[in-house]
C-alpha positions as YAML, in Angstrom:
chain: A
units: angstrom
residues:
- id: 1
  name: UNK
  ca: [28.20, -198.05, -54.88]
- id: 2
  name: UNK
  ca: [30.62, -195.72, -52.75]
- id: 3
  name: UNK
  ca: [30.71, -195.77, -49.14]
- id: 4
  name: UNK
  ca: [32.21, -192.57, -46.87]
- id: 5
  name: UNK
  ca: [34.52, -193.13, -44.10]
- id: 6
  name: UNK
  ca: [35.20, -190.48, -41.35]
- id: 7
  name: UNK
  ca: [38.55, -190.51, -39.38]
- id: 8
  name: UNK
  ca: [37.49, -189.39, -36.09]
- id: 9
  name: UNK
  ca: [41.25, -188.72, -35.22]
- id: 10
  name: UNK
  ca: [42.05, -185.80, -37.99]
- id: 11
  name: UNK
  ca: [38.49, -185.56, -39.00]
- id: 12
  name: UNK
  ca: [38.92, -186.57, -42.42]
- id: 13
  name: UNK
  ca: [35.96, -188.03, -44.25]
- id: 14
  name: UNK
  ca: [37.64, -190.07, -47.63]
- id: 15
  name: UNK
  ca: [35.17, -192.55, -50.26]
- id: 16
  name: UNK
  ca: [35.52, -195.78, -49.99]
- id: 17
  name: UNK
  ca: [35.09, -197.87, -53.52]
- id: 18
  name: UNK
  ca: [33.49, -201.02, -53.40]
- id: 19
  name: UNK
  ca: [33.27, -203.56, -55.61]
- id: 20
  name: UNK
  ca: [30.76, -203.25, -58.70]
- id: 21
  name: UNK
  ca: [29.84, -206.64, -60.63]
- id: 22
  name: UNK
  ca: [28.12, -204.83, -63.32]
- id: 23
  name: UNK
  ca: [31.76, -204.12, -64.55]
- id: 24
  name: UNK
  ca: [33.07, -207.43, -64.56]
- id: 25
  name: UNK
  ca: [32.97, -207.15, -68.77]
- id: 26
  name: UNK
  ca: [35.57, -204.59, -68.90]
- id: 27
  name: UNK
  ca: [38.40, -206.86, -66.88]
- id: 28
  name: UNK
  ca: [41.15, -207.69, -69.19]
- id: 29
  name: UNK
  ca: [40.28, -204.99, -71.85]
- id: 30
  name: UNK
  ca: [42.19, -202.59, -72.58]
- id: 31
  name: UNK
  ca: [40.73, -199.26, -71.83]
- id: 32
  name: UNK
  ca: [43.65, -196.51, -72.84]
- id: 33
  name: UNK
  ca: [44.84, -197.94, -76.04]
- id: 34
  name: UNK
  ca: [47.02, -194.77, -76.85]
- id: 35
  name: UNK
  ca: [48.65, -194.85, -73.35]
- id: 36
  name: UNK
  ca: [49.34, -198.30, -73.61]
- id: 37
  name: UNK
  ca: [50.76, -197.79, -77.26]
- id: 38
  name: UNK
  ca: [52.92, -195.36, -76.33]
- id: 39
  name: UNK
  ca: [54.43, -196.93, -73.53]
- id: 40
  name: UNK
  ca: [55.29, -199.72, -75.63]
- id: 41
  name: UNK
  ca: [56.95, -196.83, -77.77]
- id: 42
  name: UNK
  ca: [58.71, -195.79, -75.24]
- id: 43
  name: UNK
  ca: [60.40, -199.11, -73.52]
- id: 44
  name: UNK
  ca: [61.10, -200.28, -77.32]
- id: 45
  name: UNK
  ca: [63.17, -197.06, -77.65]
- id: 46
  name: UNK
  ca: [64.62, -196.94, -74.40]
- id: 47
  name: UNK
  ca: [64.27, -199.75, -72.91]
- id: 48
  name: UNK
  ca: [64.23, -200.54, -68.93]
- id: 49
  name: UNK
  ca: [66.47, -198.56, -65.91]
- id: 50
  name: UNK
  ca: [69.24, -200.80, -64.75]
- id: 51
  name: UNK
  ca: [67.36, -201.09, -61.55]
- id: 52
  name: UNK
  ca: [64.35, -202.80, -62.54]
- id: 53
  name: UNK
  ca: [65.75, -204.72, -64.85]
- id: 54
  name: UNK
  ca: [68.09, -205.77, -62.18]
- id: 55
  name: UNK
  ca: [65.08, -206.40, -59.55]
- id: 56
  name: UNK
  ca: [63.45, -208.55, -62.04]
- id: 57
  name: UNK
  ca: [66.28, -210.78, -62.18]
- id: 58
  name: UNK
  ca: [66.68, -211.23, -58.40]
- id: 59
  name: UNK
  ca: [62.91, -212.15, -58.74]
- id: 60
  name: UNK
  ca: [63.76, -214.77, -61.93]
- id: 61
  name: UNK
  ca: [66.68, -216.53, -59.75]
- id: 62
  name: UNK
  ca: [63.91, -217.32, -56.72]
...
């Protein structure tokens, strides 16, 4: 079920999602096996930017 929300200011009408319990067998499976294979791929062959890897560190030391 969808609900649509109007922004009187700028007039802009946008959906709103709400929540649907009839989908509460798909949490924790994995819906895009290929994307999620390839990704793997991807940070096995190039691993993670200096950045993040450095940002999950900060977040380790806490």
């Amino acid at each position: 079920m969808k609900t649509s929300t109007k922004n009187t200011q700028s007039g802009y009408t946008f959906t709103k999602a709400t929540y649907n319990p009839a989908l509460d067998y798909l949490e924790g499976k994995v819906l895009f096996k290929e994307k999620l294979e390839r990704a793997a791929e991807t940070l096995k062959k190039y691993g993670l930017p200096k950045e993040i890897m450095e940002k999950f560190q900060k977040e380790q030391s806490k």
